[in-house]
N, C-alpha and C positions, 0 to 999 in steps of 0.2 A: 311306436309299437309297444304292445306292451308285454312282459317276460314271454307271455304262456305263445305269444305268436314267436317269438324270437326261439323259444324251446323247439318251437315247431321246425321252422327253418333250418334251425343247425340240424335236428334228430333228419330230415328231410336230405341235406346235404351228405350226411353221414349215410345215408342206404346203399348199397349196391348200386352199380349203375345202371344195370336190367331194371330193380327194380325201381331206380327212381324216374326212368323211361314209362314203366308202364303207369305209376304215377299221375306223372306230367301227361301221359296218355288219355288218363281215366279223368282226369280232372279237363282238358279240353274238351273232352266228351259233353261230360259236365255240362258246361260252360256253352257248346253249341244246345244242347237240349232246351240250357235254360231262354238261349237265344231265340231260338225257333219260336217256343210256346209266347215268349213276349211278344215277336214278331206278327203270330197270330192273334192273339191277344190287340192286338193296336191295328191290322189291318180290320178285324172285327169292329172295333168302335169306329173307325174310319166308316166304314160301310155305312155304319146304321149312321152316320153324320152324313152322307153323300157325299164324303171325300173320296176320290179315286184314284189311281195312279195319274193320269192329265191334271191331275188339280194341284198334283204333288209335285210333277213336275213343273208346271207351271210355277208355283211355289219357287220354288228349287229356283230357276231362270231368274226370278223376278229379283232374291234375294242374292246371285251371283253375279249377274248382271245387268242390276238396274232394270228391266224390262219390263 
C-alpha cells in the first residue's frame, strides 16, 4: 500500500468511534449503490444476449455439478 492509503487508515482508526461508525456506514452504502448499478448494468447486457436467470442457473449446476 502506499503512504497516502496507510495515512488514510491510521487518520481513519484515530476518529471517534461514532464517527468512524458512520464512516464504515456511509462507505457500505457506497459500496451496495455501486453494487446494484453494476448488477443492473450486467442483467442488462444479459437480456439483450438472451441470457436469463434459467440459463444462469443452468450455468451455475453445470459448472457445480458436472450436469
Amino acid at each position: 500500500m502506499s503512504e497516502a492509503v496507510h495515512e488514510i487508515l491510521d487518520r481513519i482508526q484515530r476518529l471517534p468511534t461514532d464517527d468512524r461508525l458512520l464512516l464504515e456506514d456511509c462507505l457500505a452504502q457506497q459500496a451496495e449503490a455501486e453494487w446494484q448499478r453494476e448488477a443492473e448494468e450486467a442483467r442488462r447486457l444479459a437480456s439483450e444476449k438472451g441470457i436469463d436467470q434459467a440459463a444462469i442457473d443452468r450455468a451455475v449446476a453445470k459448472v457445480r455439478y458436472g450436469s
